[in-house]
ZALUM-966709 format. One record per atom (N, C-alpha, C): residue number from 1; residue in one letter; atom name; x, y, z. Coordinates in steps of 0.02 Angstrom, whole numbers, plus 50000, padded with zeros to 5 digits. Last residue first. Layout:
# residues N
NODE   nr  rest  atom      X      Y      Z
NODE  NUM     a    CA      X      Y      Z
...
# end
This chain:
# residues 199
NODE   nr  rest  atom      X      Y      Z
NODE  199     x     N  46141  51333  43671
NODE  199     x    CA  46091  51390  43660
NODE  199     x     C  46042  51405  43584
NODE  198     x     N  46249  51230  43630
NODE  198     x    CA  46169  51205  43635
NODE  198     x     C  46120  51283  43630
NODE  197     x     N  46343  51324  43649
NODE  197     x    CA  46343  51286  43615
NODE  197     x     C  46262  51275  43575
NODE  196     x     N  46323  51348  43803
NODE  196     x    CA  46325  51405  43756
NODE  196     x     C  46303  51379  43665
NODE  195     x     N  46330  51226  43842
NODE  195     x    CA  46273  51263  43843
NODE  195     x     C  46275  51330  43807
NODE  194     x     N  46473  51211  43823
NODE  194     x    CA  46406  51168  43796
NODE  194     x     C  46358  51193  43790
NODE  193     x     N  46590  51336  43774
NODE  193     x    CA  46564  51299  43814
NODE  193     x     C  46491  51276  43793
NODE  192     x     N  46692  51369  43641
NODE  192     x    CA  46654  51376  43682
NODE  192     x     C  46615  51318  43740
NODE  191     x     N  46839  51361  43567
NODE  191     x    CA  46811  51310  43583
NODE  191     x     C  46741  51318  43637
NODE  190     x     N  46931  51468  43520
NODE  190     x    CA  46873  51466  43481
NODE  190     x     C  46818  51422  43509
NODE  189     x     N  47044  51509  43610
NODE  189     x    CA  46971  51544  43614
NODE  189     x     C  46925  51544  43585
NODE  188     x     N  47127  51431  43575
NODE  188     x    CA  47127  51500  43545
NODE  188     x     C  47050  51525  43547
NODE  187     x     N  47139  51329  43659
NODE  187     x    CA  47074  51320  43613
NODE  187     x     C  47086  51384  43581
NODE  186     x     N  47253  51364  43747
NODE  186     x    CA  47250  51290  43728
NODE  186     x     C  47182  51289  43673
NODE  185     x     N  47239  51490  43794
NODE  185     x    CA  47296  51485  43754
NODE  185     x     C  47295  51415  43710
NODE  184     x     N  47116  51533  43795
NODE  184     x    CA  47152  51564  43744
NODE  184     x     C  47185  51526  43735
NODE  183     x     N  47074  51450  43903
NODE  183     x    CA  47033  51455  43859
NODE  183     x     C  47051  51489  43800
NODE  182     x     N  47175  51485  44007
NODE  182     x    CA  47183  51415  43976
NODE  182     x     C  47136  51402  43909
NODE  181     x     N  47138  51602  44028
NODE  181     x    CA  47186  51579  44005
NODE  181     x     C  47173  51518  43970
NODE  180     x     N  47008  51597  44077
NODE  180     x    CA  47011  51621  44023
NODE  180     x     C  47078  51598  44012
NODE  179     x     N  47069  51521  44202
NODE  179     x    CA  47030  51471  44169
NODE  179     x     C  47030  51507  44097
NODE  178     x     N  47135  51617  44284
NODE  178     x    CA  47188  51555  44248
NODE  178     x     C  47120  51531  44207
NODE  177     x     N  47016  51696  44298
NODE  177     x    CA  47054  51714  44272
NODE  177     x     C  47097  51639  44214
NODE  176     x     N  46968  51605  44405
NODE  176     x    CA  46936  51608  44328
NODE  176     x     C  46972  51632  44308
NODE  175     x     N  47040  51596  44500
NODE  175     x    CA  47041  51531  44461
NODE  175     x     C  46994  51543  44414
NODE  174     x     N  47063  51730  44542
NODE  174     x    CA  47113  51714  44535
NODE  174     x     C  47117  51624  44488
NODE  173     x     N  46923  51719  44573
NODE  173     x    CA  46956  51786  44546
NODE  173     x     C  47020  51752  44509
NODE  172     x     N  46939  51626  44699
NODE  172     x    CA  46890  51630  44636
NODE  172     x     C  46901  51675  44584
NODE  171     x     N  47017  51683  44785
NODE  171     x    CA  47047  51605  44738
NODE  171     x     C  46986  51619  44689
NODE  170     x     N  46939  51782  44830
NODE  170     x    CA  47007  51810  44803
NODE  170     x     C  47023  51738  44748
NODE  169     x     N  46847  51713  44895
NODE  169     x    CA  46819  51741  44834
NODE  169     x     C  46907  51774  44816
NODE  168     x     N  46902  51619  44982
NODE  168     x    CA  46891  51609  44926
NODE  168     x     C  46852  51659  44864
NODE  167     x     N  46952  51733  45072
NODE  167     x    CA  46989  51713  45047
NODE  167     x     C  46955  51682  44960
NODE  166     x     N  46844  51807  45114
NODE  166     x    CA  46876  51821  45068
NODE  166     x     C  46921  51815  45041
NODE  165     x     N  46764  51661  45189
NODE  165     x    CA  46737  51691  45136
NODE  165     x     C  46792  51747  45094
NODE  164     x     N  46865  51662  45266
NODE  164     x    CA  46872  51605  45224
NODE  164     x     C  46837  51641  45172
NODE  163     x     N  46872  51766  45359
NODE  163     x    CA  46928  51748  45334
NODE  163     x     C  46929  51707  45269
NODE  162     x     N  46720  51778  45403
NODE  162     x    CA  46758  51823  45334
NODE  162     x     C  46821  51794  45334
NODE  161     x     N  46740  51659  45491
NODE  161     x    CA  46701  51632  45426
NODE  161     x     C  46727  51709  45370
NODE  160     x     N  46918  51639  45553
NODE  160     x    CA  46837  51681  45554
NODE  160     x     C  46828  51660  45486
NODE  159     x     N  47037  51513  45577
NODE  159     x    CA  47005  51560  45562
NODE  159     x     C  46940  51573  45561
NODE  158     x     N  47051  51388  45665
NODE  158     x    CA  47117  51429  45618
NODE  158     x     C  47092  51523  45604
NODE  157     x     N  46959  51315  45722
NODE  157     x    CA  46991  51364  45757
NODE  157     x     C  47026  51406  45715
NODE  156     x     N  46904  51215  45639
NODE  156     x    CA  46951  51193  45701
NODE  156     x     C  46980  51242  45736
NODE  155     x     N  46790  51292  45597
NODE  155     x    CA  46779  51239  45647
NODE  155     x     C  46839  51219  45686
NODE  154     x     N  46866  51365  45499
NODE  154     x    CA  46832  51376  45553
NODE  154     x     C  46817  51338  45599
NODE  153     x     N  46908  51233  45417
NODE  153     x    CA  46960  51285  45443
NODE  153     x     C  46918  51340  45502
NODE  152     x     N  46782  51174  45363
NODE  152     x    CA  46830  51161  45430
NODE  152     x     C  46879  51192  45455
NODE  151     x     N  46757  51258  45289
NODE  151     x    CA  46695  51269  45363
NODE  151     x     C  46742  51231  45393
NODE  150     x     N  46846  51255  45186
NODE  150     x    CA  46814  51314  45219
NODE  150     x     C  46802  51312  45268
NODE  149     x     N  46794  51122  45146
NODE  149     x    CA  46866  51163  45185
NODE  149     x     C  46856  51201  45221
NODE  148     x     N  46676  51134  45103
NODE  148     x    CA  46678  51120  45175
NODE  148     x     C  46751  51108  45191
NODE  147     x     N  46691  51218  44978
NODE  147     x    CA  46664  51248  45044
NODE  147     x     C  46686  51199  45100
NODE  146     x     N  46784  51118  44920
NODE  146     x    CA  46792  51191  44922
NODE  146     x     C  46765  51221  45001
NODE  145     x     N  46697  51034  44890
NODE  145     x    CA  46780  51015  44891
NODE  145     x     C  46765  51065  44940
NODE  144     x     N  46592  51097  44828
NODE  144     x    CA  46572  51066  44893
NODE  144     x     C  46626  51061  44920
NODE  143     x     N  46648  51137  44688
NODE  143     x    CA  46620  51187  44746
NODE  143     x     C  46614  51157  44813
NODE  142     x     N  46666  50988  44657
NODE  142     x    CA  46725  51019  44664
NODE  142     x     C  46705  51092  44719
NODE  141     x     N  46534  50950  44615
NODE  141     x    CA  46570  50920  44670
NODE  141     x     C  46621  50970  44701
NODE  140     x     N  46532  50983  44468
NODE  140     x    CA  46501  51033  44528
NODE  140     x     C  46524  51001  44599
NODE  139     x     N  46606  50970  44333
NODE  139     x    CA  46596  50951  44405
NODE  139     x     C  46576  50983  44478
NODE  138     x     N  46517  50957  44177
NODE  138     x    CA  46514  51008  44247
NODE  138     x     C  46542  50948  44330
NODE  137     x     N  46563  50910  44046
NODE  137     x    CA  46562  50885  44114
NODE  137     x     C  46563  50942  44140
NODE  136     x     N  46651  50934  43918
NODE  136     x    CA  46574  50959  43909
NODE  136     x     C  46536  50912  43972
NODE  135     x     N  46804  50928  43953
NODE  135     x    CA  46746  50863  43935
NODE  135     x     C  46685  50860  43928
NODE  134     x     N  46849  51053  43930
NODE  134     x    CA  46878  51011  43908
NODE  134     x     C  46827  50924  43895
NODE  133     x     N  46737  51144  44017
NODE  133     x    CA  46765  51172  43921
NODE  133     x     C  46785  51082  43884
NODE  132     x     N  46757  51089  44117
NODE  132     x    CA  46691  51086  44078
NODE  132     x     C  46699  51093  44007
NODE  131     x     N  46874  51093  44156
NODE  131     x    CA  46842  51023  44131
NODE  131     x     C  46803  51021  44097
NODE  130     x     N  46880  51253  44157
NODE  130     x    CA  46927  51196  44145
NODE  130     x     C  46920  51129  44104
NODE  129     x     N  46796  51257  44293
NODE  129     x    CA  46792  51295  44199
NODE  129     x     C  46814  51265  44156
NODE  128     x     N  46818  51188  44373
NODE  128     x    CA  46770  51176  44360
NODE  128     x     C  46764  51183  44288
NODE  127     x     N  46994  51235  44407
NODE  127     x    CA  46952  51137  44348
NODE  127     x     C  46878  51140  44354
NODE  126     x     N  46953  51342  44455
NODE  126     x    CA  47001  51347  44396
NODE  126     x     C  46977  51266  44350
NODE  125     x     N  46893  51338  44555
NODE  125     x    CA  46837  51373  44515
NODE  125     x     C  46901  51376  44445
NODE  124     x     N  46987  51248  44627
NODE  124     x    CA  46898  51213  44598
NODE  124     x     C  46847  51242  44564
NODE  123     x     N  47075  51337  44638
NODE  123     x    CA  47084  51260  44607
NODE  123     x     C  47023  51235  44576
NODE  122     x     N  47022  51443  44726
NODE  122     x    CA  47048  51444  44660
NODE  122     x     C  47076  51379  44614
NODE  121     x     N  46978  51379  44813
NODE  121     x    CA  46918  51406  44803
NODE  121     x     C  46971  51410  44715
NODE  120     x     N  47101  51314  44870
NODE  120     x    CA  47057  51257  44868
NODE  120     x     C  47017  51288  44811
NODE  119     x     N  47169  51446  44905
NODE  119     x    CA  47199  51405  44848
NODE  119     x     C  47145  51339  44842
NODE  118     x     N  47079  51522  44996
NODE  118     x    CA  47102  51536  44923
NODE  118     x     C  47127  51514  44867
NODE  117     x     N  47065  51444  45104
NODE  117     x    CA  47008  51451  45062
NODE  117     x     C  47036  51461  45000
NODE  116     x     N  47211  51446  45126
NODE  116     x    CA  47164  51372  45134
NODE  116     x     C  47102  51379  45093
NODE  115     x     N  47216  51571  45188
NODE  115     x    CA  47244  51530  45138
NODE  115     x     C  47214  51465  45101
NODE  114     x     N  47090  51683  45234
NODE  114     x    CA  47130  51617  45232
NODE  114     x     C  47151  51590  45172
NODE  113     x     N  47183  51858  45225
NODE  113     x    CA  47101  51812  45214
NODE  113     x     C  47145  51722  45228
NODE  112     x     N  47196  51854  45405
NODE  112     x    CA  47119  51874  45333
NODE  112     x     C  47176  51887  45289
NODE  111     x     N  47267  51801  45508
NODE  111     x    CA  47206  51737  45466
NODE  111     x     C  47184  51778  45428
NODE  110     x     N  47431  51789  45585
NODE  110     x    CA  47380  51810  45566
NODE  110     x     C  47361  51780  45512
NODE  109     x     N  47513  51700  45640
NODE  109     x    CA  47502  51765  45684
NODE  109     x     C  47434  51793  45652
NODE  108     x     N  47518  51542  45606
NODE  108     x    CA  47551  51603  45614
NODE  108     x     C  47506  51643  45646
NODE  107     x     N  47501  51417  45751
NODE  107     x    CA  47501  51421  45683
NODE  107     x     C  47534  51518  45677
NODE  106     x     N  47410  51337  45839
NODE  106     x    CA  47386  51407  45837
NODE  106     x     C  47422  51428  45747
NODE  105     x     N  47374  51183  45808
NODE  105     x    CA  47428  51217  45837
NODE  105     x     C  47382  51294  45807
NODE  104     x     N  47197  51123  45840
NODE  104     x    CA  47256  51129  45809
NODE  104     x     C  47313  51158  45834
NODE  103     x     N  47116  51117  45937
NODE  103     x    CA  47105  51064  45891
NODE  103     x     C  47193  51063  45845
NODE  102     x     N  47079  51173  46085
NODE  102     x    CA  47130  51179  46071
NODE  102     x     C  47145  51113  46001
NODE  101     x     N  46949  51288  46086
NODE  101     x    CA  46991  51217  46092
NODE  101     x     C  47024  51222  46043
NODE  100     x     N  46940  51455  46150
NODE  100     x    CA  46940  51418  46099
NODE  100     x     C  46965  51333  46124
NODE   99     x     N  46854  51523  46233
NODE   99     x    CA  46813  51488  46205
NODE   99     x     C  46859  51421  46145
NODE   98     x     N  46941  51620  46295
NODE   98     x    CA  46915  51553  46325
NODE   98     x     C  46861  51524  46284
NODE   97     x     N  47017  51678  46192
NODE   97     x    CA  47055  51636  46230
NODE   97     x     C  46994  51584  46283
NODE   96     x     N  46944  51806  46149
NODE   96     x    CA  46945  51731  46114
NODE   96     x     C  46946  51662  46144
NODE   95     x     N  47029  51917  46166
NODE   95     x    CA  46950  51899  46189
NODE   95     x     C  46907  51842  46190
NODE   94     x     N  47136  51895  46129
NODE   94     x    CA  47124  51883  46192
NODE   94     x     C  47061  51850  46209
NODE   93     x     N  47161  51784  45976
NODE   93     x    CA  47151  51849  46013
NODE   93     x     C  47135  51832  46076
NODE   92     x     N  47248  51666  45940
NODE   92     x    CA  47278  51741  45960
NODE   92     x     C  47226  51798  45975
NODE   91     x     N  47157  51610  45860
NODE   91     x    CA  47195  51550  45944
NODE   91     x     C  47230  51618  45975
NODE   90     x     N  47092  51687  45771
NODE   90     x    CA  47075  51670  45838
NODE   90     x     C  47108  51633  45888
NODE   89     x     N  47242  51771  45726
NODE   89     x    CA  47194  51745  45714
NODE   89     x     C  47142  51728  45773
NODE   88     x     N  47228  51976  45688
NODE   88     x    CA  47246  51908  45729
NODE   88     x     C  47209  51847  45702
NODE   87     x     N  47256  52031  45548
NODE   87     x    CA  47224  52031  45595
NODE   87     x     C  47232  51991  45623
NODE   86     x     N  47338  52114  45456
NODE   86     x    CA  47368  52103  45511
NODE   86     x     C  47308  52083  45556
NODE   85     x     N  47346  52171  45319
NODE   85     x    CA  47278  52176  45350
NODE   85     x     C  47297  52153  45427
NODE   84     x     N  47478  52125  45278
NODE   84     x    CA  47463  52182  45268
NODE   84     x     C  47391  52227  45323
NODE   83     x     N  47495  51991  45297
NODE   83     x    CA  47547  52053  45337
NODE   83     x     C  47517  52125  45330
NODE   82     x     N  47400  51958  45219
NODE   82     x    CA  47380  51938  45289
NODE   82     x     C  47436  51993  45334
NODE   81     x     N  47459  51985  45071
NODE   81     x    CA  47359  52032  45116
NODE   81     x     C  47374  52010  45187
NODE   80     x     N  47580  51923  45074
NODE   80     x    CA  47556  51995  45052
NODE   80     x     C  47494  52024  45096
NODE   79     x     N  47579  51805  45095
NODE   79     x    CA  47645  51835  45127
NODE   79     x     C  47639  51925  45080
NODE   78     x     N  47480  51737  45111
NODE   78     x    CA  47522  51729  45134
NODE   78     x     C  47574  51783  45146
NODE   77     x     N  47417  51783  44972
NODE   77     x    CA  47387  51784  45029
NODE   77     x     C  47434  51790  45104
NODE   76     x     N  47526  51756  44877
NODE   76     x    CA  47470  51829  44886
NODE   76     x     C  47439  51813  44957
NODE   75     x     N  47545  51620  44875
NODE   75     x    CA  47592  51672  44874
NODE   75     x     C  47571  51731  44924
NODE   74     x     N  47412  51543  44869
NODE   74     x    CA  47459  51539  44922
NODE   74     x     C  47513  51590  44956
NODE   73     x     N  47368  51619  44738
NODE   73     x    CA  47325  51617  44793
NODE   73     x     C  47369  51617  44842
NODE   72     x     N  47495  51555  44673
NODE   72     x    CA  47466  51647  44645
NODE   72     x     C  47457  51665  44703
NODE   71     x     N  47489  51433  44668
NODE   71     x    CA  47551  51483  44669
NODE   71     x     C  47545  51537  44705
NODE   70     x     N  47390  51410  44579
NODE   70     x    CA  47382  51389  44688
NODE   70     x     C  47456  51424  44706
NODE   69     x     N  47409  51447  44471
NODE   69     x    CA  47344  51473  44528
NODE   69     x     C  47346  51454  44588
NODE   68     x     N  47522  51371  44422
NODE   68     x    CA  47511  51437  44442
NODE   68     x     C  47450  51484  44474
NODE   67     x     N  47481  51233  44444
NODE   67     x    CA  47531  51248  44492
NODE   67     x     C  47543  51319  44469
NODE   66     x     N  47357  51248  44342
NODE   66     x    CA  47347  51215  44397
NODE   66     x     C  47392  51266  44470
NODE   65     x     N  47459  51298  44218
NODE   65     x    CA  47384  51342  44257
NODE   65     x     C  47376  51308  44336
NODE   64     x     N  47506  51150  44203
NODE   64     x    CA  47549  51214  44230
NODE   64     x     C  47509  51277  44252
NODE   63     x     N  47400  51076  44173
NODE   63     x    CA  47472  51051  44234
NODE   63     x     C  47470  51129  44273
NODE   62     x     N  47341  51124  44066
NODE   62     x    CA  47319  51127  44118
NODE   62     x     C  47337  51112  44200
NODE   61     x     N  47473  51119  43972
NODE   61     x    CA  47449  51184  44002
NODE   61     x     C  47382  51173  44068
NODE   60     x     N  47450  50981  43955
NODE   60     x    CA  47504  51023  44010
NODE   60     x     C  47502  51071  44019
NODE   59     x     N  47351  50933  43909
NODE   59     x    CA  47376  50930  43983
NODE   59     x     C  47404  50950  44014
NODE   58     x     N  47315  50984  43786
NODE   58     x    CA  47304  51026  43803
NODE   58     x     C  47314  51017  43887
NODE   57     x     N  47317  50845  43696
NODE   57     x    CA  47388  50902  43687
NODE   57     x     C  47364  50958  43758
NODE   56     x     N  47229  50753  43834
NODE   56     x    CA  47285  50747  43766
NODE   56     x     C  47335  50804  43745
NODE   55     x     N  47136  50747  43921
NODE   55     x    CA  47147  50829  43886
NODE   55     x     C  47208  50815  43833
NODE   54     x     N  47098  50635  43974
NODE   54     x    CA  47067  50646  43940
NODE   54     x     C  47101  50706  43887
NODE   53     x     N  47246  50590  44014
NODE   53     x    CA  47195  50544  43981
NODE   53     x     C  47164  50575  43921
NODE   52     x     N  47275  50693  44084
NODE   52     x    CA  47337  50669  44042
NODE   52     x     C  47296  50628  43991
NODE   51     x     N  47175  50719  44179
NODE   51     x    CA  47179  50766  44134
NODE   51     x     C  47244  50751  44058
NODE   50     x     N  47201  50597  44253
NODE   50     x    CA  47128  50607  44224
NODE   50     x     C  47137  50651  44172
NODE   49     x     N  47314  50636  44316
NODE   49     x    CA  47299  50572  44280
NODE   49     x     C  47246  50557  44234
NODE   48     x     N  47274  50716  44400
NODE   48     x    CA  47336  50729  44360
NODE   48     x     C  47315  50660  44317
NODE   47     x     N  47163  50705  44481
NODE   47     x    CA  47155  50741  44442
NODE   47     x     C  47215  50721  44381
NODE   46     x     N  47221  50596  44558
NODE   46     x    CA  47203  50564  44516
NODE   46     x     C  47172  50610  44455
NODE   45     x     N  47307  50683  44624
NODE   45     x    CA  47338  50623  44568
NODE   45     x     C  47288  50601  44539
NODE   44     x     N  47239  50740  44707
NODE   44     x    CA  47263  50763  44652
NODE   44     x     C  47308  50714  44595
NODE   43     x     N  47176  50640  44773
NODE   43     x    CA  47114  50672  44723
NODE   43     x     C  47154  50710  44694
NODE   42     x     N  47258  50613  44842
NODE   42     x    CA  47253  50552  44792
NODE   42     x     C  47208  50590  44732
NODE   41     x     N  47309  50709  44932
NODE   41     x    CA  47344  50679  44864
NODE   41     x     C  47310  50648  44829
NODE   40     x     N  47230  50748  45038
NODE   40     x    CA  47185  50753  44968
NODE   40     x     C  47256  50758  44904
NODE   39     x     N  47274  50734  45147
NODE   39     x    CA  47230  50699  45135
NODE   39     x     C  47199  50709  45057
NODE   38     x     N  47380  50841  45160
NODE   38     x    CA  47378  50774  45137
NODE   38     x     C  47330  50725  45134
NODE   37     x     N  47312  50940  45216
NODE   37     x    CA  47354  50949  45141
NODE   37     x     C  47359  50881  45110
NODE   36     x     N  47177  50928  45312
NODE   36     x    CA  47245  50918  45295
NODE   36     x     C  47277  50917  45250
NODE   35     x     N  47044  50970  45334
NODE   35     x    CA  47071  51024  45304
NODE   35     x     C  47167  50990  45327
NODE   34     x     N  47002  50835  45334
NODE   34     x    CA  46980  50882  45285
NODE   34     x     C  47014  50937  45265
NODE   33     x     N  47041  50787  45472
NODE   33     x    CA  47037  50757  45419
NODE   33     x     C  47053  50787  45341
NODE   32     x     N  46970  50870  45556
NODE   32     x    CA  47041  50884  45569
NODE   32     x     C  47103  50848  45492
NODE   31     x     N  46861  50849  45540
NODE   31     x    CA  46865  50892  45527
NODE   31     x     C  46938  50920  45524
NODE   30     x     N  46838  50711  45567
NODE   30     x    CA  46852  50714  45521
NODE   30     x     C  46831  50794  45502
NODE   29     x     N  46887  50732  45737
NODE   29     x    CA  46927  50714  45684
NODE   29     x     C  46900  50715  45584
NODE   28     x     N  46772  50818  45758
NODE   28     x    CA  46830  50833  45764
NODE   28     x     C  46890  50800  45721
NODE   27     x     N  46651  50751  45761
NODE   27     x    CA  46666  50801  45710
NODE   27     x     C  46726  50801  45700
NODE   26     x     N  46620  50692  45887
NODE   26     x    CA  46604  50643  45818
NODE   26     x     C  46647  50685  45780
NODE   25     x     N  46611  50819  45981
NODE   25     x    CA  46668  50767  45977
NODE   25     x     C  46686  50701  45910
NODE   24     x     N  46555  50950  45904
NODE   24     x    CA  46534  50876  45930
NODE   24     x     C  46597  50846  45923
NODE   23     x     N  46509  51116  45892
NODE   23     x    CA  46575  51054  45900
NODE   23     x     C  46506  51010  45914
NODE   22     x     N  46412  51253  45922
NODE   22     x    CA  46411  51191  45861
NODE   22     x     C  46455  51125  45857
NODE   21     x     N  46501  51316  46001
NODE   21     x    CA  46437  51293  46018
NODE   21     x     C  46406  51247  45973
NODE   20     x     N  46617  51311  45921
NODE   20     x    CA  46620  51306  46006
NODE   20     x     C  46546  51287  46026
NODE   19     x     N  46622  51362  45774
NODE   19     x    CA  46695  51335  45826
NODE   19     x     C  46686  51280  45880
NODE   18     x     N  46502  51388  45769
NODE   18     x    CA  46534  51353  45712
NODE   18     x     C  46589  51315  45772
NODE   17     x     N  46506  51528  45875
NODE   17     x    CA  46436  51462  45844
NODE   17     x     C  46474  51409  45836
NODE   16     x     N  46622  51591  45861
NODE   16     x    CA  46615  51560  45926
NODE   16     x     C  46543  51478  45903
NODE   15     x     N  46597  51637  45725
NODE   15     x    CA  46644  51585  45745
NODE   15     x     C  46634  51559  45805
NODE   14     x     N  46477  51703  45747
NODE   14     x    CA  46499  51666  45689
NODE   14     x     C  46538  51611  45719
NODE   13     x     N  46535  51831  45839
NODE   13     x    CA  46494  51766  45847
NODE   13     x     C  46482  51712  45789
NODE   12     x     N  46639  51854  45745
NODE   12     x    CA  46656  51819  45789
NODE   12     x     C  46600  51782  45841
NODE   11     x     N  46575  51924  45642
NODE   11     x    CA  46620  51896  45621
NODE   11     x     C  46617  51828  45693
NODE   10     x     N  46505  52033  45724
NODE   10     x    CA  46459  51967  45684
NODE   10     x     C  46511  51918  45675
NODE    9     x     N  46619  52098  45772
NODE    9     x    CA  46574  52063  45811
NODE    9     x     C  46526  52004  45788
NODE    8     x     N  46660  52141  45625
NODE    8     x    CA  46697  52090  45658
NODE    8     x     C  46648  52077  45732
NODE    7     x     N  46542  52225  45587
NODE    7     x    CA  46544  52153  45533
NODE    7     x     C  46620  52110  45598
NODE    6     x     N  46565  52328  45688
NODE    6     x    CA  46512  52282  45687
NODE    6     x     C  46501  52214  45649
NODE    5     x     N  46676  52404  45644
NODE    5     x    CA  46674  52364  45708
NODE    5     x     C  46618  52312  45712
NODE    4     x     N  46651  52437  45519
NODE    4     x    CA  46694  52356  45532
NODE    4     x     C  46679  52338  45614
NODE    3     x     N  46545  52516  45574
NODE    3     x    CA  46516  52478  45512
NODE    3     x     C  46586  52406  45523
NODE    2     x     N  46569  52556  45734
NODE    2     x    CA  46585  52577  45653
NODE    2     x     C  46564  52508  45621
NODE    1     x     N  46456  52610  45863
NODE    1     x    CA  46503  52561  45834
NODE    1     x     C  46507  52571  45758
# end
């Protein structure tokens, strides 16, 4: 067996675990909860609101970084790496078909890397940097945001744990980046971070 053949067998016991032998009926809905787009307006409004407060001249560039990293991630993933890498997802593979429940609609055709990871992983590694610079605040919460997306998009079926894992390391790439940005363009790169500071 070839080196991928073997990381996608791991891949998929992985998922069968997480998916199928790990469920509990308790889970389901607030797993179905978690990874809904809409359940997490309020935490973006209330980001939006928070950053108008605290970040004064420097809000709107963090507006606009914001809606160009989840741009970027959503874009790229979507409708570049997943056509490209073409891998099924699990409600689509055969081999699959009896293990999976049925939590969600199956959805498109193909899962690497997940979307879902990339734009959550690139949002929360874009306002971790972000905030910290801006309110000498680490929100470390925001990683947790992050991962147990992640684990619910596996859990309900959508995708394999490498789906999520390279998705969010692509959003992570993609939300430090925007973060040096935001660190040139709004502090001209003079404003360092606390602990650097404190060093």
């Amino acid at each position: 067996m070839s080196l991928l053949g073997l990381l996608d067998r791991i891949d998929k016991i992985l998922f069968v675990l997480i998916h199928n032998d790990a469920d509990h009926s308790i889970l389901d809905q607030p797993m179905l909860f978690l990874r809904n787009p809409y359940t997490w307006i309020p935490l973006y409004a209330f980001m939006l609101l928070y950053v108008i407060k605290k970040g004064e001249n420097n809000a709107w560039q963090f507006i606009l970084l914001s809606i160009l990293t989840f741009s970027i991630t959503d874009i790229v993933t979507s409708h570049l790496l997943k056509p490209f890498f073409e891998r099924l997802r699990p409600c689509w593979d055969p081999e699959l078909h009896r293990v999976i429940r049925s939590l969600v609609n199956c959805g498109g055709t193909y899962s690497f890397p997940s979307s879902h990871a990339a734009n959550h992983f690139g949002l929360a590694t874009f306002w971790y940097w972000s905030l910290w610079l801006m309110t000498d605040r680490k929100w470390n919460w925001l990683w947790v945001w992050a991962i147990v997306i992640c684990y619910a998009q596996v859990y309900v079926g959508k995708h394999y744990p490498l789906d999520v894992l390279a998705g969010g390391f692509f959003g992570w790439m993609v939300g430090a980046t925007s973060a040096k940005i935001f660190h040139r363009w709004a502090y001209n790169g003079k404003k360092i971070y606390p602990e650097i500071a404190a060093a």
